[in-house]
C-alpha positions in Angstrom: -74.3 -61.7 -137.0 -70.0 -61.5 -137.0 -70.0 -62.4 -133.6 -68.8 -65.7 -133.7 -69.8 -66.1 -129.4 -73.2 -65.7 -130.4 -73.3 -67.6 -133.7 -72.3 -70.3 -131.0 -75.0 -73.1 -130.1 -74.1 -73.4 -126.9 -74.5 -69.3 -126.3 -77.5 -69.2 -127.6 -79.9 -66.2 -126.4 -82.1 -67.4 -123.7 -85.1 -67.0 -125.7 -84.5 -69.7 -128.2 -82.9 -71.7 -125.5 -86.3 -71.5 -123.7 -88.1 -72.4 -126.6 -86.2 -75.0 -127.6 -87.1 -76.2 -124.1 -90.7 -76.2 -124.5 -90.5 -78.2 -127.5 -88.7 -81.0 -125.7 -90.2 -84.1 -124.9 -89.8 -83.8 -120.7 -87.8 -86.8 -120.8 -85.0 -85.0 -122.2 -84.7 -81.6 -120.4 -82.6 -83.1 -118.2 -79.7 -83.8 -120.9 -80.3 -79.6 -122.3 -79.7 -78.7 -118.7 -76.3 -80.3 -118.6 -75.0 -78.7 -121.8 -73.3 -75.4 -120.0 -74.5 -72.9 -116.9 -76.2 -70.8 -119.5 -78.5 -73.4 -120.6 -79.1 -75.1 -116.9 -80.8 -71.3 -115.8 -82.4 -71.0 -119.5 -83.9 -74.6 -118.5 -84.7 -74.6 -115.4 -88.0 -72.3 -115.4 -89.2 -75.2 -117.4 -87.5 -78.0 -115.6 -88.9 -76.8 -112.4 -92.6 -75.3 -113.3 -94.1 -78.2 -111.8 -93.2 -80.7 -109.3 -96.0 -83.3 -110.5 -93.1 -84.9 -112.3 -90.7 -85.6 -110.1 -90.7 -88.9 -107.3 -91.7 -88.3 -104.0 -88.2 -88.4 -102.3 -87.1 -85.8 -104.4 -89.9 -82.7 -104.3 -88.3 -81.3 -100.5 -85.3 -81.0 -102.0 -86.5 -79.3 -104.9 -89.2 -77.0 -102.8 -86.0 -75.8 -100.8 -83.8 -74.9 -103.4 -86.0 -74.2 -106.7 -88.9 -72.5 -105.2 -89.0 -69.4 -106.7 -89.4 -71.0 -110.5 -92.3 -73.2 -109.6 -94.9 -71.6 -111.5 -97.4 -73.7 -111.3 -99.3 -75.6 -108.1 -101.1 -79.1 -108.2 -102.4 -79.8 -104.8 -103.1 -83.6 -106.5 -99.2 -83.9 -106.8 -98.1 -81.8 -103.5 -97.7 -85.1 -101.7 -99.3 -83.4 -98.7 -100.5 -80.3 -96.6 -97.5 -79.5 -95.6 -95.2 -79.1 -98.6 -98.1 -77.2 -100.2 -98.7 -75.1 -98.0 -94.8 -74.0 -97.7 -94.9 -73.7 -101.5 -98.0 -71.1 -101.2 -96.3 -68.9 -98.5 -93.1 -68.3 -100.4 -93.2 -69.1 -104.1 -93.1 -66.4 -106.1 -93.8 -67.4 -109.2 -97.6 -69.2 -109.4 -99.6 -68.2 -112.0 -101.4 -71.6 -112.7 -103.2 -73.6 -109.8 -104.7 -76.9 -110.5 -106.9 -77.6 -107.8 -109.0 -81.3 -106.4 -112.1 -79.5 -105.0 -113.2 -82.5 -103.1 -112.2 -81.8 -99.5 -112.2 -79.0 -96.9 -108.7 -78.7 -96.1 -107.3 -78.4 -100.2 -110.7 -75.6 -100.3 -109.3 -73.7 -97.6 -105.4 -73.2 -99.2 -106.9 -72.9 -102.0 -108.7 -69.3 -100.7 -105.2 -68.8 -99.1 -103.9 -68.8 -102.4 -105.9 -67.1 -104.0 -106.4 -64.2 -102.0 -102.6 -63.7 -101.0 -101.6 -63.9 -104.8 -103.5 -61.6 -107.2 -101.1 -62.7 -110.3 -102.9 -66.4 -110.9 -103.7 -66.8 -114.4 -104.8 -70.0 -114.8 -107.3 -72.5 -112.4 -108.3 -76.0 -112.6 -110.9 -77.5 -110.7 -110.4 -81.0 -110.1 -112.5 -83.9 -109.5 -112.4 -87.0 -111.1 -115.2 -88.5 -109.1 -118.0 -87.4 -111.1 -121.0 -89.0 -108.6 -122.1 -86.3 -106.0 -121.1 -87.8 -102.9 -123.1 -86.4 -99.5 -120.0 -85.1 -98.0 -119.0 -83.0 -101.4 -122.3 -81.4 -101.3 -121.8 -79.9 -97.6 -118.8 -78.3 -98.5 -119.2 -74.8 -98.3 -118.5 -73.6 -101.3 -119.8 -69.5 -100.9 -116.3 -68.1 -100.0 -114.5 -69.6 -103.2 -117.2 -68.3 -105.2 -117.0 -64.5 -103.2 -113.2 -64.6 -104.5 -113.9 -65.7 -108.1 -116.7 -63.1 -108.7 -114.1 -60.3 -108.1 -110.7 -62.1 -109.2 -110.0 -60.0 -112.4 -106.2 -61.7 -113.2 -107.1 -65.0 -114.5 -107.3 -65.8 -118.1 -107.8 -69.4 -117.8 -110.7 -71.5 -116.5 -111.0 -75.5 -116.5 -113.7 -77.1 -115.0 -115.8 -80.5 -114.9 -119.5 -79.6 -113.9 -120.6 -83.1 -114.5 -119.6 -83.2 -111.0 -123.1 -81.2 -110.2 -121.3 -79.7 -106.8 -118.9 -77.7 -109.2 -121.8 -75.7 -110.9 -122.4 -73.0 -108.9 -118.2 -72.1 -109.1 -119.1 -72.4 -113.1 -121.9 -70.0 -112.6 -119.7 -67.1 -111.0 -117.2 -66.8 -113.4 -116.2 -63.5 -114.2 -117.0 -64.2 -117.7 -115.5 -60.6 -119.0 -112.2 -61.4 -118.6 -112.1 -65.3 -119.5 -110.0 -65.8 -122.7 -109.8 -69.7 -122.1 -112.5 -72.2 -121.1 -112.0 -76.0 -121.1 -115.8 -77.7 -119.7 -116.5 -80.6 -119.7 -120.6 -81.4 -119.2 -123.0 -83.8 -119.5 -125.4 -84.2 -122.1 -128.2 -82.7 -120.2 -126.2 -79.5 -119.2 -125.6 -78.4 -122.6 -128.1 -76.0 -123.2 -128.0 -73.9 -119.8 -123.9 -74.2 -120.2 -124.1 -73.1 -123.9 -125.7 -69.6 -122.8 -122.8 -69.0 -120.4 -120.5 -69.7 -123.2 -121.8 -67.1 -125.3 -121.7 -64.2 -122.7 -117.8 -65.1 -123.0 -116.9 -61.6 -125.1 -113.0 -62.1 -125.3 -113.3 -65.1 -125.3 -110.1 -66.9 -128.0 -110.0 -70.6 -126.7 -112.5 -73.1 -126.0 -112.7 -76.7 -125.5 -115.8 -78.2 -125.1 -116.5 -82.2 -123.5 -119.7 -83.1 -123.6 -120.0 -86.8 -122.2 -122.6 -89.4 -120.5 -125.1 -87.2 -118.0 -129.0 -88.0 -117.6 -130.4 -86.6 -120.7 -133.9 -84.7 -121.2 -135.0 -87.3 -123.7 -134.0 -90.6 -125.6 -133.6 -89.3 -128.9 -131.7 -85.8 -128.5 -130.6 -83.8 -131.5 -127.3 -82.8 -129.6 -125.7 -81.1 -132.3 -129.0 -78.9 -132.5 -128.7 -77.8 -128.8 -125.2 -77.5 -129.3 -125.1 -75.2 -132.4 -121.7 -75.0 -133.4 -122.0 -72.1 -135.5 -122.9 -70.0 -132.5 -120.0 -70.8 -130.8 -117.5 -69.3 -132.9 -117.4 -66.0 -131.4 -116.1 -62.5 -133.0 -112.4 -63.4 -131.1 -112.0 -66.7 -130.9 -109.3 -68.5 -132.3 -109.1 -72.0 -131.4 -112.0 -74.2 -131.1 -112.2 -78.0 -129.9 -115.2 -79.8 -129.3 -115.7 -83.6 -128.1 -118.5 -85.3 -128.5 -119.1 -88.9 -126.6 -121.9 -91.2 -128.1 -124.6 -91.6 -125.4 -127.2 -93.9 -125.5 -130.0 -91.0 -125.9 -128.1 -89.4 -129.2 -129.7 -91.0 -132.3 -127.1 -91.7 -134.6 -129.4 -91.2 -137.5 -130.5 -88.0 -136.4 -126.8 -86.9 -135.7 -125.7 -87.4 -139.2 -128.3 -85.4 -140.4 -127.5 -82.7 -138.6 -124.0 -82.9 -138.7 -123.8 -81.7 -142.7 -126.3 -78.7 -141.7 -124.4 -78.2 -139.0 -120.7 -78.2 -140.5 -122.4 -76.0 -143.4 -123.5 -73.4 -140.9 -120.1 -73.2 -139.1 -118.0 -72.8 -142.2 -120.9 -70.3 -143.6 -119.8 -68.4 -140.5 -117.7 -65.5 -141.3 -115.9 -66.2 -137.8 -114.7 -69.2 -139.0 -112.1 -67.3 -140.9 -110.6 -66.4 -138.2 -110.0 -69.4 -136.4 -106.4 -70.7 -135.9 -107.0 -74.2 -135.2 -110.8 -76.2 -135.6 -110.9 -79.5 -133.9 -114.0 -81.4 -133.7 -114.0 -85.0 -132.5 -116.9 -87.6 -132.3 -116.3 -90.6 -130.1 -118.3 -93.3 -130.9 -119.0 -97.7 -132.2 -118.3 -96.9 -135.4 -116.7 -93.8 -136.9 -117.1 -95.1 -140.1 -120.4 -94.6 -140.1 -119.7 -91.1 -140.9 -117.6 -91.6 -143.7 -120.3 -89.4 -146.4 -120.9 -86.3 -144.4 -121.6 -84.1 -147.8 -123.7 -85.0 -150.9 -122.3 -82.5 -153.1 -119.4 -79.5 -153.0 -119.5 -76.9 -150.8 -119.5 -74.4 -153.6 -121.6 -71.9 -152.1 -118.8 -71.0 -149.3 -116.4 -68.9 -151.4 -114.4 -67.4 -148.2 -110.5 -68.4 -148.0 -109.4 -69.7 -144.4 -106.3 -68.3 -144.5 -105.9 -68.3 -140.8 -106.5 -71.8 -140.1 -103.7 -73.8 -139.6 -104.8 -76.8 -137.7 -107.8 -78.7 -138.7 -108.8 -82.1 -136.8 -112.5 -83.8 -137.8 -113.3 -87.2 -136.5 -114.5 -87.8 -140.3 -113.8 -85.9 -144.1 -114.7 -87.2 -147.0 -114.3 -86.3 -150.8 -116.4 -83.2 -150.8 -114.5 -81.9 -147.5 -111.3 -82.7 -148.1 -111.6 -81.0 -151.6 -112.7 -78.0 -149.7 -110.1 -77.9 -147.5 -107.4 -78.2 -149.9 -108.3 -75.3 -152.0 -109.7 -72.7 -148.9 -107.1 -73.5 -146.6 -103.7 -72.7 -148.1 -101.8 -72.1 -145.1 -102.8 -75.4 -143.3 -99.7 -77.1 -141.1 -101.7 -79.9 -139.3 -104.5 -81.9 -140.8 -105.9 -85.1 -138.5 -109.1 -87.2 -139.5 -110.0 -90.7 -138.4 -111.6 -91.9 -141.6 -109.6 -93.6 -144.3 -107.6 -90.6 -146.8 -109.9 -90.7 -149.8 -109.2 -88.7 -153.2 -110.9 -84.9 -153.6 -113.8 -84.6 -155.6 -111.8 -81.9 -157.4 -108.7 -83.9 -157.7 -108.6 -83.0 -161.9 -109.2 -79.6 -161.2 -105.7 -77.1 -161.8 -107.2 -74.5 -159.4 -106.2 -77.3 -156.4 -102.4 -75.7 -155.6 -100.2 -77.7 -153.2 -100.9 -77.6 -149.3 -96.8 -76.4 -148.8 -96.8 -76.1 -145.2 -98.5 -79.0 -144.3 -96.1 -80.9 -142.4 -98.9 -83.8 -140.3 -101.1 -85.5 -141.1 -103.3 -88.6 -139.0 -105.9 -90.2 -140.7 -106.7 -94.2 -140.9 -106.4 -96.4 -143.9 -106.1 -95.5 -147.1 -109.4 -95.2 -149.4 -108.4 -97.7 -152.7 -108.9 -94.8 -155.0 -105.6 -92.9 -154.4 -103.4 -96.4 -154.5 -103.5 -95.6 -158.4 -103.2 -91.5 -158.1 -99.5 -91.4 -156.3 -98.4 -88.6 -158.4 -101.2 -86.6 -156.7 -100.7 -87.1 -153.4 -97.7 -86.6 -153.5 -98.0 -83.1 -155.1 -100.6 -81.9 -152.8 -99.1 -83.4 -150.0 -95.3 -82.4 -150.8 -94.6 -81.0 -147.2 -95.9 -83.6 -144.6 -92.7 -85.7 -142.7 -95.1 -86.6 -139.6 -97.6 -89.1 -140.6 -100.1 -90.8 -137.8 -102.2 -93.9 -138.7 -104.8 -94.3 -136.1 -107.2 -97.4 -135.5 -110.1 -98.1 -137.5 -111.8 -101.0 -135.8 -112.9 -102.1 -139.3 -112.4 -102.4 -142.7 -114.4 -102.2 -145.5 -113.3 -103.6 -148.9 -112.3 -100.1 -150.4 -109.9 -99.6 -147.7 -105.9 -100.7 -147.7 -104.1 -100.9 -144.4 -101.1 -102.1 -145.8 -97.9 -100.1 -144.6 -96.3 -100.9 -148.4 -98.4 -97.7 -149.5 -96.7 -94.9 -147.0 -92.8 -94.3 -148.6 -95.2 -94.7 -151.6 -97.2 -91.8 -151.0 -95.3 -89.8 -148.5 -91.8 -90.3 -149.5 -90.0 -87.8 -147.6 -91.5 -89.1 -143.9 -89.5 -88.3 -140.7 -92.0 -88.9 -138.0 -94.3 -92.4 -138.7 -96.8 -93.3 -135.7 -98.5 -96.5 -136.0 -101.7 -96.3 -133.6 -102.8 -99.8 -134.1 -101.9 -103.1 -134.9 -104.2 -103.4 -137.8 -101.4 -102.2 -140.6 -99.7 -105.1 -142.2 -96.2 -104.4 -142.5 -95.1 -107.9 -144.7 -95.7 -106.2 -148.2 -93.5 -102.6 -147.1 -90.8 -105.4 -145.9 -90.8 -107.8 -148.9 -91.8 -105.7 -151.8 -90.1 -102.3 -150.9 -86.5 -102.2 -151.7 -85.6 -98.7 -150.8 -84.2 -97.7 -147.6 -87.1 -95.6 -145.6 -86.7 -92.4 -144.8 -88.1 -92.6 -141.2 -86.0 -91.1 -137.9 -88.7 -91.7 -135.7 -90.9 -94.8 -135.4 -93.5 -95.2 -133.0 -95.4 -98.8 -132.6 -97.7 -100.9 -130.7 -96.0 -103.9 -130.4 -97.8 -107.4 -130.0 -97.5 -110.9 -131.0 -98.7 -110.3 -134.8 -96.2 -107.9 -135.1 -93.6 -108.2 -133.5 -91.6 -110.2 -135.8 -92.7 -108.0 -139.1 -91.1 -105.0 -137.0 -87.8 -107.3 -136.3 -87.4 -107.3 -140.1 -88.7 -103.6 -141.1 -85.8 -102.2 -138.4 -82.6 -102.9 -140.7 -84.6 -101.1 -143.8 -84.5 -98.0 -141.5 -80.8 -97.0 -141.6 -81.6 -93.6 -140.6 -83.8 -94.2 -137.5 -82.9 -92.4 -134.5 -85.6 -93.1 -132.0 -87.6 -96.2 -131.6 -90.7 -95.8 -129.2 -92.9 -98.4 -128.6 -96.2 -98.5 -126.5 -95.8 -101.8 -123.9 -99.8 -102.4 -124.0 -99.1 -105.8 -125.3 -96.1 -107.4 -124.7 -93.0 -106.4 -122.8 -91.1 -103.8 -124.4 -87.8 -105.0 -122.9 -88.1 -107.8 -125.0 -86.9 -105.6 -127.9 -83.6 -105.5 -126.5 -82.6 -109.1 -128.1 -83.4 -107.6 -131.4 -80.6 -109.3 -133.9 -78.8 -106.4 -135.8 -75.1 -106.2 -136.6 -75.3 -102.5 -135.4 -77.6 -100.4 -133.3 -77.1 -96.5 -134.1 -80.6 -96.0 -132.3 -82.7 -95.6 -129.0 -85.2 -97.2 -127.9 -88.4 -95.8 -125.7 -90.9 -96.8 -123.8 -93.5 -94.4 -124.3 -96.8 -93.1 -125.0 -99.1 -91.0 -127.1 -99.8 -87.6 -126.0 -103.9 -87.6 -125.9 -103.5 -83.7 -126.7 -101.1 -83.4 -129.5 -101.6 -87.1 -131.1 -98.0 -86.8 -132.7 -95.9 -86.5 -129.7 -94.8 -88.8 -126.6 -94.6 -89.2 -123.2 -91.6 -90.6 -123.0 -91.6 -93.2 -119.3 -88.0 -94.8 -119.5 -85.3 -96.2 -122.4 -84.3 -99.4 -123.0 -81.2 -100.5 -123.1 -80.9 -102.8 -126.5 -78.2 -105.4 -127.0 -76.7 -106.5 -130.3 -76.8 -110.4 -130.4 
């Protein structure tokens, strides 16, 4: 491009300005909208898509001037009747409409919604309150079901049918033109919600919780009546299952089945087209899961060239060596077992995985302290590292923070999830300046003064977020440096995307 006006940052097309948006962390939109007129209207269908974020005495003000960009309609967050229903007669824009289902009068705007806009994508039915209270259960719930059985717009459907009122609105789906399901069900509805999954033809997204629920028997083989190989249907694309531990799932019983099961699913010649396979297992001790696989997985030859996010709650040796050589175009790559060395690690045929750039896993296995030359060539891409909590540590398995720049030299991004990791040896013993522009910590009283000393090794850090579930953030304001070239943020992880932030409010530091 000669044009030296659109070469220009700050005339950027609207497009990129947009997307750049989307990849901001909220707390910052404000600041992008400030840069120039061009990028305040690029903003501000983003800014303005919801008003769950913005304080009370601010929303009529925003309802009377930025209506028509509110694209999406929380009656949670609405504050009340009144601005909602002004919002439903004259926005323009709604294509997503997150609903609580629990009383009358949000049921009946709800209808009014629906049936005066035809455009709505996207609905979430919401109830938190997961007991069947008396007064739910008279709620006439026929008309909303009328209007879902012949609403042929929306793409999007999220629902919690553990609250047993809900089912019959899960029942009359107009499962032919549902590309994205998000359930969450109890252990004892899996079966009969299973066969409604799988009449789902276009199905390309589907997220799956299954959790608590009065269950058919004491020792259920979930995975069994779950069948995950089933699930992944001719057009889906991205899969995500979690799995709660109840007290009727034998663990026993669901390791078994877990290395059939993951066997089947990768067997599965839909598996290759999957974009994104995320499988989580919440439970006492995920470590107990650490030996999935006995032996290679040599008898599934098919690359996964599409997948480019995989997330397991566990991988081991075999796995991760399987991964590494069928999935070359892998960019995320979470696990919550300690990183262990591939089976395969001598082999020439492993290439490196170049576009992974994250990676979340907890501990390091003792095997690959003495292999850095390794990990670092299979692992040459990866500048966001996660190290999540592991509640316990077996001998074989290092939690020292001395072993990251070690491993993963080039690291932008570095979340620490717990207090478990030792940072003393990274401070004493590590005498290069770290690479690292974004920290994230849980501070408490074990750490807090090991993070006082790691900060002036960080010459290049630019944000500082720290999680206040111990002590009081603010205290990191009498941190004693000579300079300060960084921020500091209150924040929190994002549940969703495990290497991003909610950011709540910055702290102001002083140099002492």
């Amino acid at each position: 491009m000669d044009n030296p006006s659109i070469n220009n940052w700050s005339n950027l097309p609207r497009n990129i300005i947009y997307n750049i948006g989307s990849y901001t962390y909220k707390y910052f939109l404000p600041n992008l909208r400030l840069i120039n007129k061009h990028w305040l209207s690029a903003i501000n269908p983003i800014f303005f898509y919801s008003i769950s974020d913005f304080d009370d005495d601010k929303v009529d003000y925003i309802v009377s001037k930025y209506l028509g960009l509110i694209g999406m309609l929380d009656s949670f967050d609405s504050r009340n009747l009144e601005t909602m229903n002004k919002i439903i007669e004259q926005a323009k824009c709604i294509d997503e409409i997150r609903w609580w289902a629990g009383e009358e009068p949000y049921l009946d705007r709800l209808l009014d919604l629906l049936k005066a806009r035809k455009g709505i994508k996207s609905i979430t039915l919401i109830d938190d309150d997961e007991h069947d209270i008396e007064y739910k259960g008279k709620i006439k719930w026929n008309n909303l079901i009328d209007v879902l059985k012949d609403y042929s717009s929306f793409e999007s459907f999220r629902i919690n049918i553990r609250c047993t009122y809900l089912i019959p609105m899960f029942n009359s789906l107009p499962l032919f033109v549902i590309k994205n399901l998000d359930l969450k069900i109890g252990c004892n509805q899996v079966e009969s919600s299973i066969k409604i999954i799988l009449k789902c033809d276009n199905l390309r997204r589907l997220k799956l919780e299954i959790k608590d629920g009065d269950s058919l028997s004491n020792d259920i083989d979930l995975l069994s009546l779950i069948n995950l190989s089933k699930l992944i249907g001719t057009n889906l694309e991205y899969f995500h299952l979690l799995v709660y531990e109840h007290k009727s799932i034998d663990l026993e019983i669901f390791k078994k089945r877990l290395n059939m099961e993951l066997f089947d699913t990768f067997s599965n010649p839909n598996f290759s087209k999957l974009k994104c396979f995320d499988f989580d297992f919440i439970c006492r001790d995920p470590l107990y899961f650490r030996s999935i696989f006995t032996e290679p997985l040599t008898s599934i030859a098919s690359q996964w060239t599409n997948l480019t996010k995989m997330c397991l709650f566990s991988i081991d040796e075999f796995l991760l060596g399987h991964i590494i050589y069928h999935c070359p175009n892998l960019r995320i790559l979470t696990f919550k077992s300690p990183l262990v060395m591939p089976y395969n690690h001598y082999s020439s045929s492993l290439k490196p995985l170049k576009y992974l750039t994250r990676m979340l896993f907890g501990g390091f296995h003792s095997d690959i302290l003495d292999h850095k030359e390794f990990i670092r060539k299979i692992f040459p891409s990866v500048t966001t590292l996660s190290l999540c909590e592991l509640y316990s540590k077996p001998d074989d398995v290092e939690l020292k923070a001395y072993y990251i720049p070690n491993l993963f030299p080039d690291l932008i991004k570095v979340i620490f999830d717990s207090t478990e990791y030792n940072l003393d040896e990274l401070i004493d013993s590590w005498h290069e300046y770290l690479t690292w522009e974004e920290l994230y910590i849980v501070p408490d009283k074990s750490n807090e003064k090991s993070l006082r000393s790691l900060l002036p090794k960080l010459t290049k850090l630019r944000n500082l977020y720290v999680s206040d579930i111990q002590i009081d953030p603010y205290r990191l304001r009498d941190l004693n440096f000579d300079s300060v070239n960084f921020k500091v943020f209150i924040a929190y992880l994002n549940e969703n995307t495990v290497f991003d932030f909610k950011i709540e409010d910055e702290v102001p530091l002083t140099c002492v």
